[in-house]
N, C-alpha and C positions, 0 to 999 in steps of 0.2 A: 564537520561531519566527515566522516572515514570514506573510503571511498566505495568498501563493502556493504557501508548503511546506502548510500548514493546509490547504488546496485540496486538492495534491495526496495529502495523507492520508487525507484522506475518499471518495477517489475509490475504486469497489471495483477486489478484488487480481484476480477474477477474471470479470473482465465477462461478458457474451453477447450475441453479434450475433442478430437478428431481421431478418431477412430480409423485407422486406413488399410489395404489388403498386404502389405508386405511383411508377410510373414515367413518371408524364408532365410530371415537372418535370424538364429535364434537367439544369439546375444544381445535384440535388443525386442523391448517392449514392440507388442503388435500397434501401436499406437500411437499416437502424437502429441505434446500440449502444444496449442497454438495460441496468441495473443487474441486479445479482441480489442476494438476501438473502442477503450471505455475511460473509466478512472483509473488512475495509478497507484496501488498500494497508499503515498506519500500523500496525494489528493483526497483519498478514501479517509484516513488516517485523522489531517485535517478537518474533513467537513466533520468529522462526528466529535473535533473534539471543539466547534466551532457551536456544532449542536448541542454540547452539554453548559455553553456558556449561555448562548440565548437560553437554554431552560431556564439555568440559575439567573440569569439578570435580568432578561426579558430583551428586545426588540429596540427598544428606548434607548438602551446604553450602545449601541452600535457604533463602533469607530472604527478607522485606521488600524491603530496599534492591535485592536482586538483581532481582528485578521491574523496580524503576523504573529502577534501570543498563539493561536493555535496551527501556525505552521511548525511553531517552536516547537509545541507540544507533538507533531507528527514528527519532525524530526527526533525527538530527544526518545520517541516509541521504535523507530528505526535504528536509532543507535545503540540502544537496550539490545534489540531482538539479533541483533548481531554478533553480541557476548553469550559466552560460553557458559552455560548453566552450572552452577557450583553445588 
């Protein structure tokens, strides 16, 4: 994995803007995005594609590997999203 997908996986899934009074720079947004203690894009990415495998398979088929096949799948959507649209 590239280290620009690696970037964009640590980055969190669901940020929050802060709003803040310094507004006397005008070169920059009146505003902040700030992190929040949540999931991480990478984690986020995974769980739902961990969730479309329980749909398909059900609960019963739970393993090990099944885990990391959809870490795969988070990553292989972070390395995509990284590339240059054509």
């Amino acid at each position: 994995m590239t280290e620009k997908a690696k970037r964009l996986g640590r980055q969190p899934a669901q940020p929050t803007m802060n709003f803040n009074e310094n507004m006397l720079a005008s070169e920059q947004p009146p505003y902040d995005v700030t992190t929040s203690a949540g999931l991480t894009k990478r984690e986020y990415f995974a769980g739902l594609a961990m969730q479309g495998w329980l749909t398909k398979y059900g609960t019963s088929s739970y393993n090990y590997p099944m885990a990391q096949e959809c870490i795969k799948y988070a990553d292989a959507l972070l390395e995509e999203l990284t590339t240059e649209i054509k």
